[in-house]
C-alpha positions in Angstrom: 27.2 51.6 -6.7 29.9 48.9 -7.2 29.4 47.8 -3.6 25.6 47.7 -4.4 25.8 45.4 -7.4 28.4 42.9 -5.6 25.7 42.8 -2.9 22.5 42.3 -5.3 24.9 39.8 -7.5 26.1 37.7 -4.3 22.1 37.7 -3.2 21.0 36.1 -6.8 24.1 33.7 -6.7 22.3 32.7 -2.8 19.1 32.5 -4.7 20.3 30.4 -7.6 22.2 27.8 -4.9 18.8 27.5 -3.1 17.2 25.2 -5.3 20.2 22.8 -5.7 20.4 22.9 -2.0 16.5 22.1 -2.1 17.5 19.4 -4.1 20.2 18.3 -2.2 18.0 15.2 -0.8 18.7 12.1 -2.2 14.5 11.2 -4.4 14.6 8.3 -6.1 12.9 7.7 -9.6 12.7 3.7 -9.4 11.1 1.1 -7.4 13.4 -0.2 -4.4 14.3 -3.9 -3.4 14.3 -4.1 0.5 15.5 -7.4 1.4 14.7 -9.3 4.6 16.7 -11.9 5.6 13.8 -14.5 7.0 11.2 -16.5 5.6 7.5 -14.3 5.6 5.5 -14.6 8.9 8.1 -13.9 11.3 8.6 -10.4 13.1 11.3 -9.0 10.8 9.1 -9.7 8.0 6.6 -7.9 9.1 8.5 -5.3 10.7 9.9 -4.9 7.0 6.2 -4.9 5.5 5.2 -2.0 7.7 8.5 0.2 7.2 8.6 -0.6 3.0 4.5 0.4 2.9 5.5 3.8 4.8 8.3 4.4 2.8 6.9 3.8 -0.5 4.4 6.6 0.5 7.3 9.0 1.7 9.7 8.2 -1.1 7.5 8.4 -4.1 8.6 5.1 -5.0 7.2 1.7 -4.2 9.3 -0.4 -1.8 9.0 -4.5 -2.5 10.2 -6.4 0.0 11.8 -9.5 -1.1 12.5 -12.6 1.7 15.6 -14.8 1.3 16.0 -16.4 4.4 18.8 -18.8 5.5 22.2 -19.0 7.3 20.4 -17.0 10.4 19.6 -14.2 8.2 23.3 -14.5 6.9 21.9 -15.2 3.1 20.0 -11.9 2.8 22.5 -10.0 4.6 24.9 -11.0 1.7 22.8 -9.9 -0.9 22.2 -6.6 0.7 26.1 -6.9 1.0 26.9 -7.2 -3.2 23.8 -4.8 -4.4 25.1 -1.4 -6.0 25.3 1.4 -3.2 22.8 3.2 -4.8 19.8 3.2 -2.3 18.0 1.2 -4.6 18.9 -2.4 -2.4 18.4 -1.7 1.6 18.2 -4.4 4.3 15.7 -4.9 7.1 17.8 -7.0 9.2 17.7 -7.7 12.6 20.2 -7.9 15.5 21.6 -11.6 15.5 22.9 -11.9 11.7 24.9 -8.2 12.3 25.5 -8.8 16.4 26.0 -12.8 16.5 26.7 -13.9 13.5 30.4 -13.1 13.7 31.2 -15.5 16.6 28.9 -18.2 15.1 30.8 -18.4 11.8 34.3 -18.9 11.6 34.4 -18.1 8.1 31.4 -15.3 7.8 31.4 -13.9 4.1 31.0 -10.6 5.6 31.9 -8.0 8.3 28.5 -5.9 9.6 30.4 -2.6 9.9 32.4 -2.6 7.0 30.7 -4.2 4.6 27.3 -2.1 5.7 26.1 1.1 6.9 23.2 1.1 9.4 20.8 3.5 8.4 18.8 3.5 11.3 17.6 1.3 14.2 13.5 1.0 14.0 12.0 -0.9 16.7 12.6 -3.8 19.8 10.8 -6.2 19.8 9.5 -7.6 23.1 9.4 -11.5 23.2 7.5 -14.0 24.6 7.9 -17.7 26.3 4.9 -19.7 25.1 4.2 -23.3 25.8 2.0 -25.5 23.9 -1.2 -26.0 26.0 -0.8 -30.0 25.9 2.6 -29.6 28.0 0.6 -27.5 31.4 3.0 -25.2 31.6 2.1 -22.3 33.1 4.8 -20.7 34.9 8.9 -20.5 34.4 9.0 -22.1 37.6 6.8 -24.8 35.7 9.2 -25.0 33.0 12.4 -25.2 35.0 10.9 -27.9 37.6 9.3 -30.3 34.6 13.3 -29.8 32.8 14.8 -30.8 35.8 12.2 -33.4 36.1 12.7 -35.6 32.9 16.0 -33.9 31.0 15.9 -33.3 27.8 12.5 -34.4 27.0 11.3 -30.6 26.5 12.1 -29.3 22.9 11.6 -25.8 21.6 12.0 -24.4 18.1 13.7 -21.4 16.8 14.1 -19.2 13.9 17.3 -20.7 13.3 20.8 -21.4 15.0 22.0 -18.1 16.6 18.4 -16.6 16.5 17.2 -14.7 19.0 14.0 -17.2 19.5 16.8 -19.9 19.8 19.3 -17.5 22.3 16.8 -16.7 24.7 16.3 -20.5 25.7 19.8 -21.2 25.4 20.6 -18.2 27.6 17.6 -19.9 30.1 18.8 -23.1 30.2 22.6 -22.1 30.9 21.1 -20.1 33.6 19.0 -22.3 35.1 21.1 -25.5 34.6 18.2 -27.2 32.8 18.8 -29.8 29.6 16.1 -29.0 27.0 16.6 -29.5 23.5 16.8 -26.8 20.5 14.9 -27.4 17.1 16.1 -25.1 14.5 13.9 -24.1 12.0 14.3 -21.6 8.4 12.3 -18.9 10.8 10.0 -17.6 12.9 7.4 -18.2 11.3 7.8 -21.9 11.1 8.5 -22.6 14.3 5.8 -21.1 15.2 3.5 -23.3 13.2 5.6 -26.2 15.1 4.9 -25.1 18.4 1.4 -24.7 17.8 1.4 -28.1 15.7 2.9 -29.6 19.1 6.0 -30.9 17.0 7.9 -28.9 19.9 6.7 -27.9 23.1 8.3 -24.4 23.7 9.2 -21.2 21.7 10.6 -17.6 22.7 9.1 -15.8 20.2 8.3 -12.1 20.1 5.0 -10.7 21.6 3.6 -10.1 18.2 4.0 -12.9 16.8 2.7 -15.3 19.6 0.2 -13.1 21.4 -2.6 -13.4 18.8 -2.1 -17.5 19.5 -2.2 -17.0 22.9 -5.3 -14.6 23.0 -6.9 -18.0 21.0 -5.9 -20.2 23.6 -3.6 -22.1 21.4 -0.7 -21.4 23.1 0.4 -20.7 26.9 2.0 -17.4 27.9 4.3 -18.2 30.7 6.3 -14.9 30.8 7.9 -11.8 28.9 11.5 -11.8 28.2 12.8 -8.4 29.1 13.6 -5.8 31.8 10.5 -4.9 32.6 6.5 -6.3 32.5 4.9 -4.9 29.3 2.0 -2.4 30.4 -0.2 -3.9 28.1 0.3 -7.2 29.5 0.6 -6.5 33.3 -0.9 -9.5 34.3 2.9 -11.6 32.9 5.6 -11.7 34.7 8.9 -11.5 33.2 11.3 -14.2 33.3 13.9 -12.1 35.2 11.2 -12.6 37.9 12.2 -16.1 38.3 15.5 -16.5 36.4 16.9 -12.7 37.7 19.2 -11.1 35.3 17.8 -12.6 32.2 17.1 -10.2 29.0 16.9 -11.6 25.3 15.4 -8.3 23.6 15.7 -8.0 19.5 15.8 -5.4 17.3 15.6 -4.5 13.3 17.2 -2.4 11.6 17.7 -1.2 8.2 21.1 -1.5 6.2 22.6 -0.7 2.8 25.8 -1.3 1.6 29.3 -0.3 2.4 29.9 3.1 0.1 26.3 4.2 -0.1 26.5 7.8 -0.7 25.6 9.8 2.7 22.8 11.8 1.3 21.3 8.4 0.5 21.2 7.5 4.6 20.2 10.5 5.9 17.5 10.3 3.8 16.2 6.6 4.3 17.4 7.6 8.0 15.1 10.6 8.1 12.1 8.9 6.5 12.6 6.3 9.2 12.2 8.6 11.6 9.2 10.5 10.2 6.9 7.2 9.6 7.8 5.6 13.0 6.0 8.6 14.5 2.9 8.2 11.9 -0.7 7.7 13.6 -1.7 4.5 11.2 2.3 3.3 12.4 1.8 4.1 16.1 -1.6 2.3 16.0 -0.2 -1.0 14.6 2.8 -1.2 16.8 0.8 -0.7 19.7 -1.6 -3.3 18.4 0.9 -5.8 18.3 3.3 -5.4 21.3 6.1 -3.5 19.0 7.8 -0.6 20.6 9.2 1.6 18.3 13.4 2.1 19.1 14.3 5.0 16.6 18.4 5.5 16.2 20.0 7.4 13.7 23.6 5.8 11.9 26.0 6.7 13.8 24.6 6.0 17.3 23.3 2.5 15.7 26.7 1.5 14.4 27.8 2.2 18.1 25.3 -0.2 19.8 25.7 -3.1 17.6 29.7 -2.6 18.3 28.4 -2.8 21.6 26.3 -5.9 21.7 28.6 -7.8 19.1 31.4 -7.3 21.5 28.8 -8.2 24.2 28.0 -11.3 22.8 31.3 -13.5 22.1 31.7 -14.4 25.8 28.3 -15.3 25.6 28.1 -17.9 22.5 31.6 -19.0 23.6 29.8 -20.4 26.5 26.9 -21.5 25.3 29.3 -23.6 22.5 26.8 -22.3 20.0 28.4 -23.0 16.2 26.8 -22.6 12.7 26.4 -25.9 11.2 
């Protein structure tokens, strides 16, 4: 009998533990901040619209997303830095403030992998090489011969120094041994509007940004800037094709910072997850040339280790400094 009632007393302790293990999962009861660290209209904004609309849904709790750009991203990230680890301030951030950052700055007010925890990798972001139609380009080929042609005449804007819209030329030029001349700007989103104003002649922007303006004729595609041609844009050739080994490929991610309880992550991390797989999520990354890169915290922290240790030799040679 005694055996019998530790038995049935050890089941209702089980039964009483289930519900705070239920519980267990971090639920918020407040709005949350999500910063992004670039001006609206550029692809980490909206990459940051789409994931604080899913997770407001999942989470109970609306998501804002507040942009406070500057310092390539480096302004935002510090904000996202000095919040309370308490889930209720999270970062989308993408790859150059946490991967390039360090070896731009030589005093950078923070360090990505100790002052943050990535919570999980979202999406890459294939880019683009656009022209504005008044220059004729067509072709890399076209761009490298015309460079050659009248150095330093060509301009192109970025996001911002260390960008990724401002490392993929840079990474061209050293290549290819052509002067053209970078116009930093405070985002993607302007420099766009410069290209297609014609206040510079070339971008490398990402496909979702700078497809719609090339669908309209307003800008010239002359080739995709990774691996591999893009299925939904067969017909452009990559500029590996022409300048072999090239690859300038971005990525978001989102962040919170240093001491954030784990159950916090794993759930952001898991929510992540869950809404990158959504229909109404699938349909507008496939819409706009997005291609969805889930990775959960630790195998995230381990490939931006990777690329920031990938890119010093790389800004070293390129002589790229913050101003």
């Amino acid at each position: 009998m005694q055996r019998i009632l530790l038995k049935v007393a050890a089941a209702l302790g089980l039964l009483c533990l289930a519900p705070a293990l239920a519980s267990a999962d971090w639920q918020p009861t407040r709005p949350i901040k999500m910063i992004c660290p670039f001006p609206a209209g550029g692809g980490t904004d909206q990459i940051a619209r789409i994931v604080a609309k899913g997770l407001s849904e999942r989470l109970g709790q609306q998501v804002v997303v507040e942009n406070r750009g500057g310092a390539n991203g480096g302004l935002g990230a510090q904000e996202v830095m000095r919040a309370e680890p308490d889930g209720y301030t999270i970062g989308a951030i993408s790859d150059s403030p946490m991967t390039v950052n360090p070896w731009m700055y030589e005093k950078l007010a923070y360090k990505p992998l100790q002052d943050f925890i990535p919570v999980a990798r979202i999406n890459h972001f294939p880019s683009y090489l656009v022209a504005n139609p008044t220059t004729g380009l067509k072709t890399v080929a076209d761009l490298i011969k015309l460079a050659k042609e009248k150095p330093g005449t060509l301009n192109y804007s970025s996001g911002g120094v260390g960008n990724f819209s401002h490392l993929g030329l840079a990474v061209l030029a050293v290549k290819t041994g052509i002067n053209i001349v970078h116009v930093p700007y405070r985002g993607v989103g302007p420099a766009t509007t410069a290209v297609l104003a014609g206040d510079v002649q070339l971008m490398y922007n990402n496909v979702a940004t700078a497809l719609p303006h090339v669908e309209a004729h307003k800008l010239n595609g002359l080739a995709v800037g990774g691996e591999h041609r893009l299925p939904a844009l067969a017909n452009v050739p990559t500029v590996a094709e022409t300048v072999p080994g090239f690859d300038v490929t971005p990525w978001v991610g989102l962040f919170v910072p240093a001491k954030t309880p784990k159950d916090i992550v794993a759930r952001l991390s898991k929510e992540t997850e869950a809404l990158l797989k959504e229909p109404e999520v699938v349909k507008i990354f496939e819409a706009n040339q997005i291609r969805a890169a889930y990775l959960d915290s630790e195998p995230f922290a381990a490939q931006i280790k990777k690329e920031t240790d990938n890119w010093g030799p790389v800004i070293k040679t390129l002589g790229i400094k913050a101003d």
